[in-house]
C-alpha positions in Angstrom: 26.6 64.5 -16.5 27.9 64.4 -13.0 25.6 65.0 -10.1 25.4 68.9 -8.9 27.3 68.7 -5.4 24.8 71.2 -4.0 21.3 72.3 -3.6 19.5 74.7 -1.3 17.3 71.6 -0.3 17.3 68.1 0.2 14.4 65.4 -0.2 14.6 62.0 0.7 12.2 60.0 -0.3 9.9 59.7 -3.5 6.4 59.1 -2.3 3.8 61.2 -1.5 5.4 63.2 1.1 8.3 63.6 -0.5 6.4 64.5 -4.0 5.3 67.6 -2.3 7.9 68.5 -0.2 10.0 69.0 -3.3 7.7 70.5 -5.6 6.9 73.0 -2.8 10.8 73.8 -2.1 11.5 74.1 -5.9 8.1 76.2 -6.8 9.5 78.3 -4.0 12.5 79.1 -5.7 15.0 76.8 -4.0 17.8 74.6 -6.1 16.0 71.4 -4.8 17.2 67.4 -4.8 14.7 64.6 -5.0 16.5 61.9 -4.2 14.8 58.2 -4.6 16.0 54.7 -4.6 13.9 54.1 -7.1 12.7 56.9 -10.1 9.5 54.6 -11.3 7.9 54.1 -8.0 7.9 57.8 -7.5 4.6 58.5 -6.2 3.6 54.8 -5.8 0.5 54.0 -4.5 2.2 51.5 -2.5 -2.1 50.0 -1.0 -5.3 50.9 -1.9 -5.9 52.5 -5.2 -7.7 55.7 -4.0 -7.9 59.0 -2.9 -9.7 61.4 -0.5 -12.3 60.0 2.0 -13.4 61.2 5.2 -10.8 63.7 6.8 -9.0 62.6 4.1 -10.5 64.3 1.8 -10.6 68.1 3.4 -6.4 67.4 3.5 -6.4 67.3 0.1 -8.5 70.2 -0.8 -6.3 72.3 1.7 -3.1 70.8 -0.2 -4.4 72.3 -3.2 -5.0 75.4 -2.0 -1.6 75.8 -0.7 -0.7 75.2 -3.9 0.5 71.6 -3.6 -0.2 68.7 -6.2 -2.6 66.0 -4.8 -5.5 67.2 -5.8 -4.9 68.4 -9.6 -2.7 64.8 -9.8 -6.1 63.1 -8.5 -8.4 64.9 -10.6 -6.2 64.5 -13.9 -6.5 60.4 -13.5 -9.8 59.6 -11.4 -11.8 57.1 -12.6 -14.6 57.0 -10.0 -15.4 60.3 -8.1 -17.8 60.1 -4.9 -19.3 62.0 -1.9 -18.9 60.4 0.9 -21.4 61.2 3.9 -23.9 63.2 1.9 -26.7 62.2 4.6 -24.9 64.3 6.8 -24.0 67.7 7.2 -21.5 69.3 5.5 -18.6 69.6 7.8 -18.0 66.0 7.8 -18.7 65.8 3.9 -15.8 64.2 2.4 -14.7 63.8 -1.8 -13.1 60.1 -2.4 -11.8 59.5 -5.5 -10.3 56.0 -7.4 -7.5 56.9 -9.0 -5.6 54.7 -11.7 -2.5 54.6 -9.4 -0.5 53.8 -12.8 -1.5 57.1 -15.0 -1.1 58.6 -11.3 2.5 58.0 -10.6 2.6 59.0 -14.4 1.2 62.3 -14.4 3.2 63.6 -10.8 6.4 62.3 -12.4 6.1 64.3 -15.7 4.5 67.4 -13.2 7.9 67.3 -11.0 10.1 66.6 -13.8 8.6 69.7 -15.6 9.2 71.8 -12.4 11.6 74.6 -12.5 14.8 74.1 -10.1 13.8 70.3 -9.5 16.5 68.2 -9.7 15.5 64.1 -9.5 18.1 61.6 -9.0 18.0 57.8 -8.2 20.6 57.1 -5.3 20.2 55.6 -1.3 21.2 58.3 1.5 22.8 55.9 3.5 23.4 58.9 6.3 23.7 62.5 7.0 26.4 64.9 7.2 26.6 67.2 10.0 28.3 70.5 10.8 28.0 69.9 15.1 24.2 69.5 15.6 23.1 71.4 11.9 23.1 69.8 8.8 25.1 70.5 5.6 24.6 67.6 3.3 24.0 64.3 2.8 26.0 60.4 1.9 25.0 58.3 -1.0 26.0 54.8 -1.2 28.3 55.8 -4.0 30.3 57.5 -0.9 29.1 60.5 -3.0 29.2 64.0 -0.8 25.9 66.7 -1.7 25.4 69.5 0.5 22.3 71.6 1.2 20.8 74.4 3.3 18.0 71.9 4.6 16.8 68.3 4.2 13.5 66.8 4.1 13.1 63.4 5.0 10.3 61.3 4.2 11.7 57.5 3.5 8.2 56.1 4.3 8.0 52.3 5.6 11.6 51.7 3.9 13.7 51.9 6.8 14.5 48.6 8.3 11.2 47.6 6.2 10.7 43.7 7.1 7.9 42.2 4.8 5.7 39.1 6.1 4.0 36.4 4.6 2.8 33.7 7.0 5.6 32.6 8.0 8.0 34.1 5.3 9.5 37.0 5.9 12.1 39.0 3.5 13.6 42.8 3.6 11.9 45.4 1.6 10.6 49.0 2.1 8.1 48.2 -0.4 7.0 44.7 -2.0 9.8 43.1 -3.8 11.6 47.0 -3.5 14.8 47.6 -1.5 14.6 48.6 2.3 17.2 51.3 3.9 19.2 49.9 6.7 22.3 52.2 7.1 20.1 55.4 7.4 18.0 54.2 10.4 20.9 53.3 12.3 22.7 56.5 11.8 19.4 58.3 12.8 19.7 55.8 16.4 23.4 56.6 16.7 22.6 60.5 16.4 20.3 60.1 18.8 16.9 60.1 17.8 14.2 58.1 19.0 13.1 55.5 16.5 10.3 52.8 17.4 8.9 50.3 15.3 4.9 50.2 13.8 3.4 47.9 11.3 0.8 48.2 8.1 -0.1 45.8 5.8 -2.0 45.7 2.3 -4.5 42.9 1.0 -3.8 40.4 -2.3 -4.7 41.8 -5.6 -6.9 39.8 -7.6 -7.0 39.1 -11.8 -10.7 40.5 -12.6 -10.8 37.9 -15.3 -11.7 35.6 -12.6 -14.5 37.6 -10.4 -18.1 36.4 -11.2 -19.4 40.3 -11.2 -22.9 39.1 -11.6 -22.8 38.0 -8.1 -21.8 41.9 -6.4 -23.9 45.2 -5.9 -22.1 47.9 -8.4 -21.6 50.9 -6.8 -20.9 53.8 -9.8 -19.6 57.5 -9.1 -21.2 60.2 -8.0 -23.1 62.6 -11.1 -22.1 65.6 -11.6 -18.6 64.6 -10.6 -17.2 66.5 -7.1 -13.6 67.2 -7.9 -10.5 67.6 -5.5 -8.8 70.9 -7.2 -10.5 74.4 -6.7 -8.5 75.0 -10.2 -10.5 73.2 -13.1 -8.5 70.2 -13.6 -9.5 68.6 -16.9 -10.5 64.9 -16.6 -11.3 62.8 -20.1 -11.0 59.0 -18.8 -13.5 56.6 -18.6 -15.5 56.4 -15.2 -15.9 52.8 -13.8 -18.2 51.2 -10.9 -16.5 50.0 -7.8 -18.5 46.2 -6.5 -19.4 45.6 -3.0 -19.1 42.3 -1.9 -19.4 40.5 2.1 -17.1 37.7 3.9 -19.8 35.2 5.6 -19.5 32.9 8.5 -16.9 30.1 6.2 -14.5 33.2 5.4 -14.1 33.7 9.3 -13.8 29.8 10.3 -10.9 29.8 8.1 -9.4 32.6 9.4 -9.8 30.8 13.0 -8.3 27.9 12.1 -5.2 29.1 10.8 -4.2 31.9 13.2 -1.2 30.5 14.0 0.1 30.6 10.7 -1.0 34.8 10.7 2.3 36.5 10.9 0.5 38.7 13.0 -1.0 35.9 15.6 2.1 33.5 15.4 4.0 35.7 16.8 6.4 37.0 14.0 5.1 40.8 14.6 5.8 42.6 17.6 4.6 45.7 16.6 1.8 48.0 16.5 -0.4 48.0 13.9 -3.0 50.9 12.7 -5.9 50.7 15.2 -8.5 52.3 12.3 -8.0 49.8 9.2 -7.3 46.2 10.9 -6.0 43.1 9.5 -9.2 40.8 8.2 -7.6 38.6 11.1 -8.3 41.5 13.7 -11.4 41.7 12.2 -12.3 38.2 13.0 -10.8 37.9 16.6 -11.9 41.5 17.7 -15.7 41.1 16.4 -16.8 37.6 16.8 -20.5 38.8 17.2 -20.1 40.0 13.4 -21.7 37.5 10.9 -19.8 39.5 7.9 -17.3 42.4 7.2 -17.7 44.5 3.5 -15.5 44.1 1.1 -14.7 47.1 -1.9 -13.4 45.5 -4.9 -11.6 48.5 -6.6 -10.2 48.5 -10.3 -6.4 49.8 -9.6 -6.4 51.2 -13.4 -8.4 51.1 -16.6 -5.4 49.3 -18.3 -4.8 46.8 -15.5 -6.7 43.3 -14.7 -5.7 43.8 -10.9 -9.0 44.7 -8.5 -8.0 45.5 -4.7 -10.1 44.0 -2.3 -10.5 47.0 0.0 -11.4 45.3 3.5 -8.8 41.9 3.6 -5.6 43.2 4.1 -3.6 40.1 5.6 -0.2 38.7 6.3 -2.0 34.9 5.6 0.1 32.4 4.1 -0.6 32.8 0.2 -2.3 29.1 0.3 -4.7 30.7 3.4 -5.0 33.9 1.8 -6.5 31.7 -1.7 -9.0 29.3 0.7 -10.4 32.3 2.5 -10.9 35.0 -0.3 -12.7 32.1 -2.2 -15.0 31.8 0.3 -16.4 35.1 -0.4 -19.6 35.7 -2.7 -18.6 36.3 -6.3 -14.9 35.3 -5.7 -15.1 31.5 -5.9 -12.5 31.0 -8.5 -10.8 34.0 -8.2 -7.0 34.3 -8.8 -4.5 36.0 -6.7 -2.1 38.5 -8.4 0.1 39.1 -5.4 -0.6 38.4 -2.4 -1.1 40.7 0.5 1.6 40.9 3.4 2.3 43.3 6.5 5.4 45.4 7.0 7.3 46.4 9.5 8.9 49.5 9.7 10.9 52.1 11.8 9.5 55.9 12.7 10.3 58.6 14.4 8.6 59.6 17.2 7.3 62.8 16.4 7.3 64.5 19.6 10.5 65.3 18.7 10.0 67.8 16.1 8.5 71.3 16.2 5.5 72.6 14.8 7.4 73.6 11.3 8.2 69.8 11.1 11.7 70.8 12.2 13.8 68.7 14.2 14.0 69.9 18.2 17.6 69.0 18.4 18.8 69.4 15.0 18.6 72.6 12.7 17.3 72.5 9.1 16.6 68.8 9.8 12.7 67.8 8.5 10.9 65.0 8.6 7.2 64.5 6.6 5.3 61.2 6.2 5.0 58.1 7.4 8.3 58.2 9.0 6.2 60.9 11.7 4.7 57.5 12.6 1.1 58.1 10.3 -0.7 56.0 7.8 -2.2 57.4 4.3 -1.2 58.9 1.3 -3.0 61.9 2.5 -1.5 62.6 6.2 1.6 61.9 4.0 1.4 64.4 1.6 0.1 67.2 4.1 3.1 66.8 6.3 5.5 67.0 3.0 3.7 69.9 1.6 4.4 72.0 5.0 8.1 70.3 5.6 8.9 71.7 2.2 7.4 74.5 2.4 9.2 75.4 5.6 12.8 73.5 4.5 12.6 76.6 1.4 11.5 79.3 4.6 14.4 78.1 6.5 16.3 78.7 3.6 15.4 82.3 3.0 15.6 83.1 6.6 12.1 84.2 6.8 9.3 83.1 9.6 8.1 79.2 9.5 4.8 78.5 8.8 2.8 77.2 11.4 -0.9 76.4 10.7 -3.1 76.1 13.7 -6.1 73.7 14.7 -8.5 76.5 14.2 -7.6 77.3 10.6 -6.8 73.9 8.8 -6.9 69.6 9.1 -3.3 70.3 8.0 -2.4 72.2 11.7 -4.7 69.4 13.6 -2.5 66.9 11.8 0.8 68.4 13.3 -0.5 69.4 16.5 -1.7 66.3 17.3 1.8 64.9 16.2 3.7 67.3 17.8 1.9 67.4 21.7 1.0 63.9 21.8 3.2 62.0 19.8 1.7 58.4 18.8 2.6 54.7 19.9 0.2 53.5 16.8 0.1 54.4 13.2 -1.8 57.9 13.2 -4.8 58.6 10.7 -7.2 61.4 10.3 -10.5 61.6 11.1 -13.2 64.8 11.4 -13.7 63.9 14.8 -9.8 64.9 15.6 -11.0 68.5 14.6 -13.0 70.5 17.5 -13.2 73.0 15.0 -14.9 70.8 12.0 -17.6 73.2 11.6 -15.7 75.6 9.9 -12.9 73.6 8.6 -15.2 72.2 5.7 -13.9 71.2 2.5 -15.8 74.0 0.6 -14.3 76.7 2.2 -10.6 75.4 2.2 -9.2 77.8 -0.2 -10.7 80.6 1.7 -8.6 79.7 4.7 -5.7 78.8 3.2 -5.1 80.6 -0.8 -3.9 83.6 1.1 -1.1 81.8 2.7 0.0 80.3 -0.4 -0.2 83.2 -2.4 2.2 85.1 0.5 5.0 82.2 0.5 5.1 82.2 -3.4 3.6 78.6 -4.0 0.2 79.3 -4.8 0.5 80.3 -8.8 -0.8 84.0 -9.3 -3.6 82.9 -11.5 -4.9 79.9 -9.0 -4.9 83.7 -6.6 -6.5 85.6 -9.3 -9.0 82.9 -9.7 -9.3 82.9 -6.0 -9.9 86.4 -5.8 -12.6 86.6 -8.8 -14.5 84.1 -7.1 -14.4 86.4 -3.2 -15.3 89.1 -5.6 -18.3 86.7 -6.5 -19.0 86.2 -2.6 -19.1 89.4 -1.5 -21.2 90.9 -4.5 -24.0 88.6 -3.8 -23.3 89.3 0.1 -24.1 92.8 -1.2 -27.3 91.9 -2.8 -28.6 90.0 -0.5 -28.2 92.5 2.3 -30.2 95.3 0.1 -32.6 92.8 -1.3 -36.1 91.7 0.2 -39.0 89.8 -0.4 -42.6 91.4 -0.7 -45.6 89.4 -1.1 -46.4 90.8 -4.0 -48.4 88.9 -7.6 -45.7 89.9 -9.2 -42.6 88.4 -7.1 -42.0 85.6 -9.1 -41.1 88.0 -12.0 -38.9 90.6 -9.6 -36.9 87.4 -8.5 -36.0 86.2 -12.4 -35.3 89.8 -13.8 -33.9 91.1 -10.7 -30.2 90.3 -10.9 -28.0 88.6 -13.1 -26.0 86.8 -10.3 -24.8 83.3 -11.4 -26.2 81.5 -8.6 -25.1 78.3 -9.5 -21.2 78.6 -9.5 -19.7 74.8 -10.2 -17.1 74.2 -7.2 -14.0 74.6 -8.9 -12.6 78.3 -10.6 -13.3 78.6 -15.0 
């Protein structure tokens, strides 16, 4: 069957960004493209096995009450569900989640492929055809011609990806996965400002080889605190996480082969993100520090692979094996594959409005890492709204534009927007100056109504939604026409007086 030539909308890119961008445009009603250089790594978990966290976490509960997928996707194949910050209040209260990042990729897969007007197709966009300073379609490198009312872009870390190793180096967006050269350049040539940032990821290690007896287990959180305000069903097993501490040997290593760090030899020009550093940052920044934690987290039930959360490193592999078994518990542990940092090039996002909207350029979006961020879940915010306002664009009706006052989602893009970034951008509470009322709990409050109105929210997710206000204000009600007497016989008033379900769970039955 030959390719449509057509669509209303246009998404680049298969990760998370892009994931929601097009389910978004689709469950909107727009003919919609995913277009990936790769159909199995389609919502890859391309680092750390998990997700949620601080921040974090209240971006994905708002996703889900949009009406987007991270949430119900993270629910469905958890295997260790937390609360982080539980000593403290409940603004910054934040759900965490490790996910088997194989069933993961999995179940969004089969969710998108299931999703009426969602078209997925395996080709590299090697540029972008223009009609004077508006977009009308894009190139494959089959010289293939598609056109569209509005593209998405969201290619992630795969333009001009450079991958190192010590002092290896080799082109790739991803691991061992095909960079995009001819894309970048014809965003330069167009005229768009493109600069240059840097991640990096840590070796995995073969569990077979981990003396467990050695670390502190740290199990999930009972009952369980879900993403998805919608009752996602979850039946797989629930595993511990172990908790393990570089010591002063891990760190002389590290010193004594610096030079042979792509990022301390020289090799890497570029910035790298400021709020997860390198385990050779670590060392040089905080040389008062006897010992930095380590998470060792299973990346699926089906997998012998265990991410060390805490050591990402672009060590020589013969480095990266001497220092990791200096650590407690990993003595004769094996490396899988071995961690690296890649470079990449972004857009600086000053250059787009608040819809995600290219200044210059009309019905040109761009979502995700390519805005110059880090994390699946920045990532999937920013598609989630670029979609949503590529299929608004479409139908000639108003964007959306959340503000810093009603959602993480419109602190995320403002601060994109007005300040741009030079580093890679993450989110954290403290970003919000509204935090107080921008708690996780009360995300679908703010934010069902909007995706009900748009037409992504499902009706019944609203009718659930609504039930549940119904809920609220009844016992708003009761509460207001209800007091207290000291009386012998309070106790029994209190048990017979109402038949209020007190303890609603968090999500909707």
């Amino acid at each position: 069957m030959a390719l449509q030539s057509s669509f209303d909308v246009i998404v680049i890119g298969g990760g998370h960004a892009g994931c929601e961008a097009a389910h978004a445009a689709a469950t909107m009603g727009l003919q919609t493209l995913l277009l990936t250089m790769a159909v199995d790594s389609i919502a890859q978990m391309s680092c750390n096995p998990a997700i949620g966290g601080v921040a974090k976490g209240h971006l994905v509960k708002e996703i889900d009450a949009l009406g987007g997928l991270m949430g119900q996707i993270a629910d469905e194949t958890g295997i260790q569900f937390r609360t982080l910050n539980t000593k403290k209040g409940s603004a910054v209260q934040a759900t965490r989640c490790q996910s088997d990042m194989m069933l993961y990729k999995i179940a969004m897969r089969k969710r998108l492929e299931n999703t009426k007007n969602l078209f997925i197709q395996q080709r590299e966009a090697i540029s972008i055809l223009w009609k004077g300073n508006q977009v009308r379609g894009i190139c494959t490198q089959f010289s293939e011609e598609i056109t569209c009312k509005a593209l998405v872009v969201t290619t992630g870390t795969f333009l001009n990806g450079l991958i190192h190793i010590g002092k290896n180096t080799f082109p790739a967006g991803r691991a061992w996965e095909f960079p995009s050269h001819q894309f970048s350049e014809h965003l330069k040539n167009k005229g768009l400002e493109i600069g240059r940032l840097k991640t990096g990821t840590t070796p995995r290690l073969n569990k077979h080889t981990i003396d467990f007896s050695k670390l502190e287990a740290q199990p999930g959180d009972t009952p369980t605190p879900y993403f998805s305000f919608w009752g996602i069903k979850n039946n797989l097993p629930q595993v511990p996480c172990h908790i393990t501490y570089t010591k002063k040997e891990t760190h002389e290593i590290i010193r004594e082969n610096l030079s042979l760090s792509a990022l301390y030899g020289g090799q890497i020009t570029s910035v790298g993100p400021r709020y997860c550093p390198s385990i050779e940052d670590k060392v040089v920044k905080f040389p008062e520090k006897e010992r930095h934690q380590i998470f060792l987290e299973p990346t699926a039930l089906d997998s012998v692979e265990i991410y060390p959360n805490g050591v990402s490193t672009s060590m020589p592999l013969a480095v990266q094996e001497k220092f990791i078994r200096s650590i407690p518990g990993l003595e004769k542990v094996e490396i899988v594959r071995p961690g690296y940092a890649i470079e990449y090039d972004f857009l600086y996002p000053h250059q787009l409005k608040l819809n995600l909207e290219s200044k210059d350029f009309s019905n040109l979006f761009f979502a995700g890492q390519i805005n110059g961020t880090t994390g699946y879940e920045e990532a999937a915010a920013q598609g989630l709204l670029a979609g949503i306002n590529a299929a608004l664009k479409t139908k000639e009706q108003e964007p959306l534009e959340l503000l810093r006052n009603e959602s993480y989602i419109g602190v995320l893009i403002d601060d994109l927007i007005v300040k741009s970034t030079e580093e890679p951008y993450r989110m954290f509470t403290s970003r919000a100056e509204y935090r107080l009322l921008l708690r996780e709990d009360n995300a679908d409050q703010r934010l069902c109504a909007i995706g009900h109105k748009i037409g992504l929210l499902s009706p019944e997710h609203f009718q659930s939604f609504l039930k549940k206000q119904e809920k609220i204000e009844d016992l708003k009600t009761y509460l207001k026409k209800t007091q207290l007497k000291k009386t012998p016989s309070l106790e029994k008033e209190q048990s017979t007086e109402t038949n209020l379900n007190l303890s609603q769970p968090a999500h909707y039955n």
